[in-house]
HTML snippet that shows the backbone in 3Dmol.js (N, CA, C, O; Angstrom):
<script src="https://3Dmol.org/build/3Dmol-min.js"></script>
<div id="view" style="width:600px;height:400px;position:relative"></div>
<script>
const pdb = `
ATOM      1  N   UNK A   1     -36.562  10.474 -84.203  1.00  0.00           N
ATOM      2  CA  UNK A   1     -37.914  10.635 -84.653  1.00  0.00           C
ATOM      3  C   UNK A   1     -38.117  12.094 -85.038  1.00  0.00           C
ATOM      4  O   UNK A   1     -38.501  12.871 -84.165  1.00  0.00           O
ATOM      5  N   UNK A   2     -37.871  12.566 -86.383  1.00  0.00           N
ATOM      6  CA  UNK A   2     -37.996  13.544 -86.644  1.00  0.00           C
ATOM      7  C   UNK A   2     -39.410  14.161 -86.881  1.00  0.00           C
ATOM      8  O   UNK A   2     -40.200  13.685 -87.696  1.00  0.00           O
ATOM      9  N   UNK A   3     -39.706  15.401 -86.008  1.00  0.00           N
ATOM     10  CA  UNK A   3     -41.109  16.257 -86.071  1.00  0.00           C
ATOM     11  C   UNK A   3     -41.556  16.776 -87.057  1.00  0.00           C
ATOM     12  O   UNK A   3     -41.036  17.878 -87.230  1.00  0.00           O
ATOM     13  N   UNK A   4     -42.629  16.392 -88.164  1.00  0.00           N
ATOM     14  CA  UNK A   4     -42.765  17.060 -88.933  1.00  0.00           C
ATOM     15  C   UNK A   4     -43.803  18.443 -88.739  1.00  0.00           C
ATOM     16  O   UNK A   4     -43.812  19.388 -89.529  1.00  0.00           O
ATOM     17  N   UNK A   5     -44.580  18.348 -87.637  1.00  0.00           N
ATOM     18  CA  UNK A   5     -45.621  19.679 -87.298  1.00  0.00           C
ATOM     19  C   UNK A   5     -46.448  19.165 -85.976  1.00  0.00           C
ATOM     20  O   UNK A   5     -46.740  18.055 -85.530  1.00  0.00           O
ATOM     21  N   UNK A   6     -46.641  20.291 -85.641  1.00  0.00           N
ATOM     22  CA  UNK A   6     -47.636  20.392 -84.160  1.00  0.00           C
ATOM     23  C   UNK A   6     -48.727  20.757 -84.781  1.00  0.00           C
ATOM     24  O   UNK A   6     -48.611  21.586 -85.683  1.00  0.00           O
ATOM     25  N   UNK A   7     -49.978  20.253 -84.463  1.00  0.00           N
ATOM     26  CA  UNK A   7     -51.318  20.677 -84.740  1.00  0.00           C
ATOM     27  C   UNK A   7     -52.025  20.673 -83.254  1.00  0.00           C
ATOM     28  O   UNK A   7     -52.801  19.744 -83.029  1.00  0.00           O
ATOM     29  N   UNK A   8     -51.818  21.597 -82.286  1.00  0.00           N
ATOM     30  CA  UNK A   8     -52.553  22.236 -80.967  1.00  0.00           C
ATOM     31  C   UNK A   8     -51.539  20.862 -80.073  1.00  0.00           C
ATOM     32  O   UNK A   8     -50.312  20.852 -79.975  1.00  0.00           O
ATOM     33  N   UNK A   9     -52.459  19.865 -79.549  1.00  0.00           N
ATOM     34  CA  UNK A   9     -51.469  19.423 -78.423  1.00  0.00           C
ATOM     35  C   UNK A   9     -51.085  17.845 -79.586  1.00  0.00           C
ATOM     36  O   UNK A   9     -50.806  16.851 -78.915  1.00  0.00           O
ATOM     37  N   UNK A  10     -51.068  17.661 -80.830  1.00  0.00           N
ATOM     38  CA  UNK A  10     -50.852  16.403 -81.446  1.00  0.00           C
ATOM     39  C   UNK A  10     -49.410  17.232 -81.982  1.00  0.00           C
ATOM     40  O   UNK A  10     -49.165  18.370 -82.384  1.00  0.00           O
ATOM     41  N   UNK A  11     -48.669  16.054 -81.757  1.00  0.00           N
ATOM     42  CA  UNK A  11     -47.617  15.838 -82.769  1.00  0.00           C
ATOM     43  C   UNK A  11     -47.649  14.825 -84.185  1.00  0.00           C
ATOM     44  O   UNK A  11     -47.926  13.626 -84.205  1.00  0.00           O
ATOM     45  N   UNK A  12     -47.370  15.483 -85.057  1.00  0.00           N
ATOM     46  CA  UNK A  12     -47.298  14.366 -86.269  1.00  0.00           C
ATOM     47  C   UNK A  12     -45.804  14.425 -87.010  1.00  0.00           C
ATOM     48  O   UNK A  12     -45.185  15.246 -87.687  1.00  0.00           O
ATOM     49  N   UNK A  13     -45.573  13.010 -86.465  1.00  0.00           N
ATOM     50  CA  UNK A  13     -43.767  12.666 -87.179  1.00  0.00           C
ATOM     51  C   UNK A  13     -43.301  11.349 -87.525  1.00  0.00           C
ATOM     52  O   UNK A  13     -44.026  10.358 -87.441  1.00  0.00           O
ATOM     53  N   UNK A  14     -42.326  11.324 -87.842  1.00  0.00           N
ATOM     54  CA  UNK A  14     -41.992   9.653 -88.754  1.00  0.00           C
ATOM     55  C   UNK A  14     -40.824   8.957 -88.115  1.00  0.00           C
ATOM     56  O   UNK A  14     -40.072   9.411 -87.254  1.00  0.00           O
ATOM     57  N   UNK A  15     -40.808   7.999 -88.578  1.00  0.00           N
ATOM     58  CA  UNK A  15     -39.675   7.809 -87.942  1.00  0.00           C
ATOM     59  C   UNK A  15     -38.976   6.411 -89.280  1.00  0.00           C
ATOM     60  O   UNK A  15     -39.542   5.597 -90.009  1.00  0.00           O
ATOM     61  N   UNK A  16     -37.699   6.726 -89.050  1.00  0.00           N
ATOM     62  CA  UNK A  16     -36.833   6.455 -89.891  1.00  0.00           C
ATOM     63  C   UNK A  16     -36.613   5.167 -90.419  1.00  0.00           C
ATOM     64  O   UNK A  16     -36.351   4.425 -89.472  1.00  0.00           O
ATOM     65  N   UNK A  17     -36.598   4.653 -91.316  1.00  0.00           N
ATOM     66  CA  UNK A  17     -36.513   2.905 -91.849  1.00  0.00           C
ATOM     67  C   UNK A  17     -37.281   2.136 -90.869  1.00  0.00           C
ATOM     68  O   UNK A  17     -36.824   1.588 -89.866  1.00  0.00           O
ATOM     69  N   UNK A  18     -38.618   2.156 -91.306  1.00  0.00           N
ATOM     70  CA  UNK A  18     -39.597   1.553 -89.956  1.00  0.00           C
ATOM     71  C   UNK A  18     -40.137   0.600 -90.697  1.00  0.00           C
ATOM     72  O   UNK A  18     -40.998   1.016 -91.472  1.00  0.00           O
ATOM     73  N   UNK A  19     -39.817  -1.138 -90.739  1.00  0.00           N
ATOM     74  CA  UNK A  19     -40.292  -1.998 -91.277  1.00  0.00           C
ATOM     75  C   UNK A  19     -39.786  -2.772 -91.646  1.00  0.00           C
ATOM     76  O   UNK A  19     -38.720  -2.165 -91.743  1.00  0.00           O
ATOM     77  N   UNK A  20     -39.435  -4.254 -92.190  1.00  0.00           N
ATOM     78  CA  UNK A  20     -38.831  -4.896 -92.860  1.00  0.00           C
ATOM     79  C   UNK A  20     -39.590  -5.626 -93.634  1.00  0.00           C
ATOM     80  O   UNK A  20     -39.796  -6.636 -92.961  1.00  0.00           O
ATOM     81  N   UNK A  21     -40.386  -5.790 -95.093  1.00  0.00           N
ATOM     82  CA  UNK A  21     -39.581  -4.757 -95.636  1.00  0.00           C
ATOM     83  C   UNK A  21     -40.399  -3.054 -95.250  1.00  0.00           C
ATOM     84  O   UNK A  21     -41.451  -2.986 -94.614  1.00  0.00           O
ATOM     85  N   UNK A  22     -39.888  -2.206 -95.616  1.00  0.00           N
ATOM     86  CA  UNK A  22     -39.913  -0.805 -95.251  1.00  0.00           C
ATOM     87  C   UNK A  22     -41.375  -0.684 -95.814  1.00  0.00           C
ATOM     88  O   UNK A  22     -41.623  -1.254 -96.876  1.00  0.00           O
ATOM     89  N   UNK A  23     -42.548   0.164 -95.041  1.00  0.00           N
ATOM     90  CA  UNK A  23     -43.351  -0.004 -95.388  1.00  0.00           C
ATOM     91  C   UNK A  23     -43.929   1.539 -96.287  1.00  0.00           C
ATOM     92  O   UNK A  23     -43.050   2.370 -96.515  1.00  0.00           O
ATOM     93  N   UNK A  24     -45.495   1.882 -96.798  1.00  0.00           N
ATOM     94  CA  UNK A  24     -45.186   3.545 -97.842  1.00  0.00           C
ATOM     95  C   UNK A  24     -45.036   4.192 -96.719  1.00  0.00           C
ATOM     96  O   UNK A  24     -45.171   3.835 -95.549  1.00  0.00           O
ATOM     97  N   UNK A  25     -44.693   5.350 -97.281  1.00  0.00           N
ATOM     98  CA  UNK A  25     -44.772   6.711 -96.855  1.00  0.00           C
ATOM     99  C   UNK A  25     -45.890   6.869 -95.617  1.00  0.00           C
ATOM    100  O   UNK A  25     -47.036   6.663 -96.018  1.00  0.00           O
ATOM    101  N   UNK A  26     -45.815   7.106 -94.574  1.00  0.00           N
ATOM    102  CA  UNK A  26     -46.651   7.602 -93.430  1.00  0.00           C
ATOM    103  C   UNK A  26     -46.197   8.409 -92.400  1.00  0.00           C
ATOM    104  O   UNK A  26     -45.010   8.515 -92.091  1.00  0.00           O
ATOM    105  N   UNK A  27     -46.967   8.885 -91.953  1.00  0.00           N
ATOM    106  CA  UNK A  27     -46.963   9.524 -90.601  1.00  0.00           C
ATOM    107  C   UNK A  27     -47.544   8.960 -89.311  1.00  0.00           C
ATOM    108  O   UNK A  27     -48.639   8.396 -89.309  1.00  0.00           O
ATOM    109  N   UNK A  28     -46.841   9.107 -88.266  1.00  0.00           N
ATOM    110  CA  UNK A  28     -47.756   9.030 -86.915  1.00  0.00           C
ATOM    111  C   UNK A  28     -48.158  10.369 -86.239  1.00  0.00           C
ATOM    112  O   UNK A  28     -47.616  11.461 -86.406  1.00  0.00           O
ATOM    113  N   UNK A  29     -49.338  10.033 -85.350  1.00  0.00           N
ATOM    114  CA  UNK A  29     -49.887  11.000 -84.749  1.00  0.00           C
ATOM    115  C   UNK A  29     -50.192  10.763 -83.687  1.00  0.00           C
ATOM    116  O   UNK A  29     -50.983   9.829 -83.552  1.00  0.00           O
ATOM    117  N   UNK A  30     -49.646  11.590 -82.281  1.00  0.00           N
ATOM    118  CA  UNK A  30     -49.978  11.067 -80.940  1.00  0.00           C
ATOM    119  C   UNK A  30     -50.324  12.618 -80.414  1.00  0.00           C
ATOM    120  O   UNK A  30     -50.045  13.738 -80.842  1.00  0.00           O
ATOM    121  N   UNK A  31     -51.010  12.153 -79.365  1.00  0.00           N
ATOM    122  CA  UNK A  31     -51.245  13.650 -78.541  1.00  0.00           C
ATOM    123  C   UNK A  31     -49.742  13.906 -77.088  1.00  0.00           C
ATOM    124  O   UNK A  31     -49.446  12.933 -76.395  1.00  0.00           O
ATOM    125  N   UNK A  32     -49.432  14.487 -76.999  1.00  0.00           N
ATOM    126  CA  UNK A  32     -47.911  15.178 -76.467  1.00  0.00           C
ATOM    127  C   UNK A  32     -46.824  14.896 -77.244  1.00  0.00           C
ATOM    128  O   UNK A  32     -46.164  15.658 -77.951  1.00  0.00           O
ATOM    129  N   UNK A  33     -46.660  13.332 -76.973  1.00  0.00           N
ATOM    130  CA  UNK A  33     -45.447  12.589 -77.653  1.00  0.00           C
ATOM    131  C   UNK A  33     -45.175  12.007 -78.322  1.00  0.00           C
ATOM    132  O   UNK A  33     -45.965  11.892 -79.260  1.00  0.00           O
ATOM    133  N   UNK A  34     -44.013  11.282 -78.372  1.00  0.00           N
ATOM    134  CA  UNK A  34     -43.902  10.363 -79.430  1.00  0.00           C
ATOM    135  C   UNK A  34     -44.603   8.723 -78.694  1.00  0.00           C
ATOM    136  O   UNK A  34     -44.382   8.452 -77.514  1.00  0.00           O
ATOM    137  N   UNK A  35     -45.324   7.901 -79.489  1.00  0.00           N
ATOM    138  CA  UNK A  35     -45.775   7.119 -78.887  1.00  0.00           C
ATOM    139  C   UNK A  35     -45.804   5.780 -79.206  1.00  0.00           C
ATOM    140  O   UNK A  35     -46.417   5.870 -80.270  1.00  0.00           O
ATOM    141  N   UNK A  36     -45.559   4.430 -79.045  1.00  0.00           N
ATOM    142  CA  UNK A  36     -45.754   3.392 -79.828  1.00  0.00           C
ATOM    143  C   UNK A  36     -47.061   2.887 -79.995  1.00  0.00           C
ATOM    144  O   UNK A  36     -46.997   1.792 -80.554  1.00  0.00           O
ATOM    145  N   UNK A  37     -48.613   3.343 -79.659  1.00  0.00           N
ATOM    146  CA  UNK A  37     -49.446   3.413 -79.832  1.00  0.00           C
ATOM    147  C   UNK A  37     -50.003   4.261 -80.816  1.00  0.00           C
ATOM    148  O   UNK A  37     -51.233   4.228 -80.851  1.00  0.00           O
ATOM    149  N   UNK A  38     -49.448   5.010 -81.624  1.00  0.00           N
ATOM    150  CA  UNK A  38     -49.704   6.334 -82.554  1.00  0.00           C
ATOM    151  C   UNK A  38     -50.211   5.778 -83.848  1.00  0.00           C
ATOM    152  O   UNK A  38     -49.959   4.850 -84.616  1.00  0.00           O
ATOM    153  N   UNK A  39     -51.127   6.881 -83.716  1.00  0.00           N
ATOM    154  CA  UNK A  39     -51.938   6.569 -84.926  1.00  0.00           C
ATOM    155  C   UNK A  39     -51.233   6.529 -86.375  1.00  0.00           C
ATOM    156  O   UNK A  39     -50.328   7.346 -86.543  1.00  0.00           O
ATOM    157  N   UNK A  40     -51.456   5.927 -87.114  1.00  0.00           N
ATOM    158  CA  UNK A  40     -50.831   5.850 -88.154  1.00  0.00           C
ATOM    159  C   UNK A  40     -51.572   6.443 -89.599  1.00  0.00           C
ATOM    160  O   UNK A  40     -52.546   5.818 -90.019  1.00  0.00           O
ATOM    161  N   UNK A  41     -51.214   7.354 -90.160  1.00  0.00           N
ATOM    162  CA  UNK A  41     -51.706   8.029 -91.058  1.00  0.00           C
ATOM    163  C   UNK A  41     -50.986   7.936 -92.893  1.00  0.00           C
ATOM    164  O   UNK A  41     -50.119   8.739 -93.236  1.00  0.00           O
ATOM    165  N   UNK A  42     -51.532   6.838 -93.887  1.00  0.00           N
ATOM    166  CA  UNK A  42     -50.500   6.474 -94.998  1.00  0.00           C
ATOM    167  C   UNK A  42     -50.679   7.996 -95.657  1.00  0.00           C
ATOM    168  O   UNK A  42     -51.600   8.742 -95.322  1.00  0.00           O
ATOM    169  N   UNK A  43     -49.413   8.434 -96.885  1.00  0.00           N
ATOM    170  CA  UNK A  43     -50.068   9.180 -97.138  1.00  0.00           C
ATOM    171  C   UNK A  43     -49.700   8.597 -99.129  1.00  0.00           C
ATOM    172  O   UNK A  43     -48.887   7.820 -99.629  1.00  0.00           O
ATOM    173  N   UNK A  44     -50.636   9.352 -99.611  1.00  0.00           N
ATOM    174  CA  UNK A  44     -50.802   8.671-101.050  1.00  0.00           C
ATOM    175  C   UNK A  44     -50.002   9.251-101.682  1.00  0.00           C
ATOM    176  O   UNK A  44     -49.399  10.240-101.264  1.00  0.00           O
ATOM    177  N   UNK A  45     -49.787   8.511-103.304  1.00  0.00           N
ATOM    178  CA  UNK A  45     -48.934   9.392-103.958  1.00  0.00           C
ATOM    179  C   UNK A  45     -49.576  10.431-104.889  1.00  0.00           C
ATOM    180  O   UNK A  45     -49.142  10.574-106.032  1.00  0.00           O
ATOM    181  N   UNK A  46     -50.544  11.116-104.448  1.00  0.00           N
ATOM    182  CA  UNK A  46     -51.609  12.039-104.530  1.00  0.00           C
ATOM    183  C   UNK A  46     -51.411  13.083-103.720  1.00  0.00           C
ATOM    184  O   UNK A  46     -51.723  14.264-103.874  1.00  0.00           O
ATOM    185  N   UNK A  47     -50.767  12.444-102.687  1.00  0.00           N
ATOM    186  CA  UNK A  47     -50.809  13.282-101.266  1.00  0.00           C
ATOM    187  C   UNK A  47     -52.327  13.846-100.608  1.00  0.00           C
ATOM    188  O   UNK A  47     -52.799  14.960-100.379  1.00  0.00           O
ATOM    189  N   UNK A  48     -52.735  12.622-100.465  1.00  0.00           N
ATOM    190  CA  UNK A  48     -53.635  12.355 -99.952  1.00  0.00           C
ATOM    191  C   UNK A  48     -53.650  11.780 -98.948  1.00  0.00           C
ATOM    192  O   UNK A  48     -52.573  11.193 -98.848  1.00  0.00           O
ATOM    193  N   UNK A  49     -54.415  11.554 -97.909  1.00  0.00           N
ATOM    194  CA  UNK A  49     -54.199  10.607 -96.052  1.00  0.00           C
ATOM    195  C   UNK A  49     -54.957   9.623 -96.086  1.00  0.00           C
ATOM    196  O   UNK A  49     -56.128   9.843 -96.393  1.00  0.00           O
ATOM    197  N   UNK A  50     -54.653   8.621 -95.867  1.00  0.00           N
ATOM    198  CA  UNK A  50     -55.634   7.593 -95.732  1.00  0.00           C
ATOM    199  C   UNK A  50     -55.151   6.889 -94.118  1.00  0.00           C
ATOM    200  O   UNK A  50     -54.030   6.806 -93.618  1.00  0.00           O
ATOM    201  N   UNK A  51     -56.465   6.461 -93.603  1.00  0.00           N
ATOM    202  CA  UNK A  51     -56.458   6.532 -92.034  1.00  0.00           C
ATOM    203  C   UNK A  51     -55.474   5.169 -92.002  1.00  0.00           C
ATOM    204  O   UNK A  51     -54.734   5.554 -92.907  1.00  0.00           O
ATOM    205  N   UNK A  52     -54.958   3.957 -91.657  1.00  0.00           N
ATOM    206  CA  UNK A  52     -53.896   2.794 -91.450  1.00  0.00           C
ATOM    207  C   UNK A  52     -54.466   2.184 -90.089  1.00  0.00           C
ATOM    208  O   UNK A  52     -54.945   1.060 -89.935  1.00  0.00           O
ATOM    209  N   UNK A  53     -54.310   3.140 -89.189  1.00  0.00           N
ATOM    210  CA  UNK A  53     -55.364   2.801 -87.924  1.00  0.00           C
ATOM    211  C   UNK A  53     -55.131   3.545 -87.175  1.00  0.00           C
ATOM    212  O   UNK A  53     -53.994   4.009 -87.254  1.00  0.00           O
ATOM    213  N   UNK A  54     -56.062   4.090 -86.020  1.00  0.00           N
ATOM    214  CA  UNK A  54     -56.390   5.051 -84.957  1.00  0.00           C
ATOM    215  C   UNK A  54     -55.779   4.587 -83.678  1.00  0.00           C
ATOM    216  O   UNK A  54     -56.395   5.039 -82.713  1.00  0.00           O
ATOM    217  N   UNK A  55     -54.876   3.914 -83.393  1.00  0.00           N
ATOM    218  CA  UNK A  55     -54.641   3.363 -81.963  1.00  0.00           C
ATOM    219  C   UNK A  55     -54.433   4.021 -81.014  1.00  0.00           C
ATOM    220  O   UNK A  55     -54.506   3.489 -79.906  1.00  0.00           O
ATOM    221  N   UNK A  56     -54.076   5.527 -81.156  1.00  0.00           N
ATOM    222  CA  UNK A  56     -53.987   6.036 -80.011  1.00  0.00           C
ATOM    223  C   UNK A  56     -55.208   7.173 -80.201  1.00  0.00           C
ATOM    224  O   UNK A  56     -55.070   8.382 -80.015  1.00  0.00           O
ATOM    225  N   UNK A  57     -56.512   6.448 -80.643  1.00  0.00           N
ATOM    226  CA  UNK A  57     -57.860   6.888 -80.199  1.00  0.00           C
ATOM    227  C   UNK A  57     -57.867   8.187 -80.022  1.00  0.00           C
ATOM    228  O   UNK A  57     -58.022   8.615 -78.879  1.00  0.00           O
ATOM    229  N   UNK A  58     -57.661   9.312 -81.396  1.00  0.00           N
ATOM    230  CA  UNK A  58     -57.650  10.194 -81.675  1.00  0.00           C
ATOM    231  C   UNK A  58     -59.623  10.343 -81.770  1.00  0.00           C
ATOM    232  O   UNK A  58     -60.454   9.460 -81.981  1.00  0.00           O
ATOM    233  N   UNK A  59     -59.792  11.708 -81.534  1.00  0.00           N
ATOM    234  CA  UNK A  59     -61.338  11.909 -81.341  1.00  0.00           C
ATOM    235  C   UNK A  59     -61.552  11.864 -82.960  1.00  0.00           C
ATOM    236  O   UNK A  59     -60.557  12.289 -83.548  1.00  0.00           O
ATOM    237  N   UNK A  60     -62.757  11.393 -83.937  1.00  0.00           N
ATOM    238  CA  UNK A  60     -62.786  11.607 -85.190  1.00  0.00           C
ATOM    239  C   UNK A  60     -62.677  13.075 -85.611  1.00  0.00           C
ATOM    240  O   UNK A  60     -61.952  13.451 -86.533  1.00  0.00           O
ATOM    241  N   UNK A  61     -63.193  13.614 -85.113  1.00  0.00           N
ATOM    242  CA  UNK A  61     -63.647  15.043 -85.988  1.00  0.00           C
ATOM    243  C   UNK A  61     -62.127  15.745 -85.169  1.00  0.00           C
ATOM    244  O   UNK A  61     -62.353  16.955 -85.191  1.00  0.00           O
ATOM    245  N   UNK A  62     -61.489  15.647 -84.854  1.00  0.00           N
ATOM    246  CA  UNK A  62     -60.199  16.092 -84.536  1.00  0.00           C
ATOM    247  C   UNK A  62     -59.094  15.489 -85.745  1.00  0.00           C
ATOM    248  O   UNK A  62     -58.272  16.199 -86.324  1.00  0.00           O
ATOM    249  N   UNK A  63     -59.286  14.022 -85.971  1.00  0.00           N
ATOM    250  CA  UNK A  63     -58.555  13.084 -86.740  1.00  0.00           C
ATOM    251  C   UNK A  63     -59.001  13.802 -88.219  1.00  0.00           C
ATOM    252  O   UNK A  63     -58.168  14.293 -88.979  1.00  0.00           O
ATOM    253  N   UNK A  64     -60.117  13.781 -88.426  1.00  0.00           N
ATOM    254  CA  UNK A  64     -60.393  14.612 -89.776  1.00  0.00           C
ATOM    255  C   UNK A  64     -59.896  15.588 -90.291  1.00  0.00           C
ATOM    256  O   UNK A  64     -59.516  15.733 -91.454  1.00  0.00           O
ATOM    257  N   UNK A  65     -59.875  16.593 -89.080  1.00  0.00           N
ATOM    258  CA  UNK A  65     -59.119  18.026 -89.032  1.00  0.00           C
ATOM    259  C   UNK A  65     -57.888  18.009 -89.498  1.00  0.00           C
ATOM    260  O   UNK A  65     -57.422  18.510 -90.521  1.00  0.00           O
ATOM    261  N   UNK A  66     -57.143  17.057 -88.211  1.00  0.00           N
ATOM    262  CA  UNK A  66     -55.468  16.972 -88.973  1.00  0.00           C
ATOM    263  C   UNK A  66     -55.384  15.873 -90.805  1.00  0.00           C
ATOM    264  O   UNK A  66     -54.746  16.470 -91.672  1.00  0.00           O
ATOM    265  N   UNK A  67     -55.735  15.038 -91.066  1.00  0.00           N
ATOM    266  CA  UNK A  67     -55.875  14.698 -92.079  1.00  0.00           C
ATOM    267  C   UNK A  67     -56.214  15.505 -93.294  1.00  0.00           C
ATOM    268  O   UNK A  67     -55.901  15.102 -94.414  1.00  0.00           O
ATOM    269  N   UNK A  68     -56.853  16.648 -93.098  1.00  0.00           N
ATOM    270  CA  UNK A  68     -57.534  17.347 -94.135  1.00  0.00           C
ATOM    271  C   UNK A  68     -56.769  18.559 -93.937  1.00  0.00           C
ATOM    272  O   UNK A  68     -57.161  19.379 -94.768  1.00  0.00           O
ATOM    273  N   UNK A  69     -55.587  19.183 -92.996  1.00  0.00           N
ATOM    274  CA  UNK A  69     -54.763  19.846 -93.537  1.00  0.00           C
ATOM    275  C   UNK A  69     -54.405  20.440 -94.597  1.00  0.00           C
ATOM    276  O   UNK A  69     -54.357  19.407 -95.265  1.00  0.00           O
ATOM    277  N   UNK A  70     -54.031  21.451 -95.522  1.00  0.00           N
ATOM    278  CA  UNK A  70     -54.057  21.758 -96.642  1.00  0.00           C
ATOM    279  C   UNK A  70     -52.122  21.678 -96.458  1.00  0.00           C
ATOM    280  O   UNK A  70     -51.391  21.954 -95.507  1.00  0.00           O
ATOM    281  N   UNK A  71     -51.919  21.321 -97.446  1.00  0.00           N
ATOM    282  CA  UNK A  71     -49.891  21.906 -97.454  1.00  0.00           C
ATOM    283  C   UNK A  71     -49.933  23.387 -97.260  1.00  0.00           C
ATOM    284  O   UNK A  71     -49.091  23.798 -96.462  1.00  0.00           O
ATOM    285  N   UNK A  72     -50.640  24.205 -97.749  1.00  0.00           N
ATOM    286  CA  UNK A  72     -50.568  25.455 -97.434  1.00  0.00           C
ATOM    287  C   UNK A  72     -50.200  25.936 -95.909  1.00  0.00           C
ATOM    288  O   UNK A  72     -49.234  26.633 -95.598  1.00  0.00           O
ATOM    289  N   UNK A  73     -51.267  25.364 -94.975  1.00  0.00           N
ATOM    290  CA  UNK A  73     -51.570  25.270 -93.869  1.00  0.00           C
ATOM    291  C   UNK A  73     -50.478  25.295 -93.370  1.00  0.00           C
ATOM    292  O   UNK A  73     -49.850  26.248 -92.907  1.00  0.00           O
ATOM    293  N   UNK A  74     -50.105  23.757 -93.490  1.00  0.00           N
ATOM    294  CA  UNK A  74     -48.761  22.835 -93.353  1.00  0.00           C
ATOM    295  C   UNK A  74     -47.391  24.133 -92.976  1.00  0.00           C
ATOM    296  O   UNK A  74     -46.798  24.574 -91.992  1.00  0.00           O
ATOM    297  N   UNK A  75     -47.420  24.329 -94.476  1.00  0.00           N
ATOM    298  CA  UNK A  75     -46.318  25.463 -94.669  1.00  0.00           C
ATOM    299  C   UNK A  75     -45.939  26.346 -94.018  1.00  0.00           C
ATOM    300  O   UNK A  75     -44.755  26.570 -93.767  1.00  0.00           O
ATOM    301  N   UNK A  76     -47.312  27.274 -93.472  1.00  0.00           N
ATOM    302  CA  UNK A  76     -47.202  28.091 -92.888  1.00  0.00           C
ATOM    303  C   UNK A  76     -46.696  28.124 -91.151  1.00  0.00           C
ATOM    304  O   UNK A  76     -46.371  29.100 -90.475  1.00  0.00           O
ATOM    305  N   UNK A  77     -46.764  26.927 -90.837  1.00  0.00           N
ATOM    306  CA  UNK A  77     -46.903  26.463 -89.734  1.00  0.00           C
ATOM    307  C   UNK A  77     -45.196  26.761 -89.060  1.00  0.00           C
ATOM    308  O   UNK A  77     -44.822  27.360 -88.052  1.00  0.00           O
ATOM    309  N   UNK A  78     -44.667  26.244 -89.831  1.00  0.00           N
ATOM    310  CA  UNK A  78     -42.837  25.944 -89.842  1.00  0.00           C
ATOM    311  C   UNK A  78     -42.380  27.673 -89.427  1.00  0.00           C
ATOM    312  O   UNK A  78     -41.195  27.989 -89.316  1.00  0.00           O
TER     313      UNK A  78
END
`;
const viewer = $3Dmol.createViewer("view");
viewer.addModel(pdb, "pdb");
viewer.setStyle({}, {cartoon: {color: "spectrum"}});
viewer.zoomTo();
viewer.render();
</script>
């Protein structure tokens, strides 16, 4: 399950051929770990976020925050 970034105590990362058939491009998001409850975040071919579902009951205005990330941000982070 490779990490793509820490945003304070959330991790957001993917994980590898997840689906049959394979489903778009997304991310999960859990708070410490990796989780099978993790929120699922699609992302567009805009590169844009669209929410998939909240299951591990991320607070909204926290969920907004990481969603609305800039790549800049992103970048700098690494």
């Amino acid at each position: 399950m490779p990490q793509v970034f820490r945003i304070g105590s959330y991790v957001v990362y993917f994980w590898a051929n997840e689906g049959v058939p394979l489903e778009p491009v997304h991310v999960h998001v859990s708070q410490g770990i990796p989780s099978e409850s993790a929120t699922k975040i699609w992302i567009t071919r805009k590169g844009k976020c669209l929410l998939c579902h909240n299951k591990s009951k991320i607070p909204p205005n926290t969920l907004k925050n990481i969603t609305e990330l800039s790549p800049d941000v992103v970048l700098h982070g690494f």
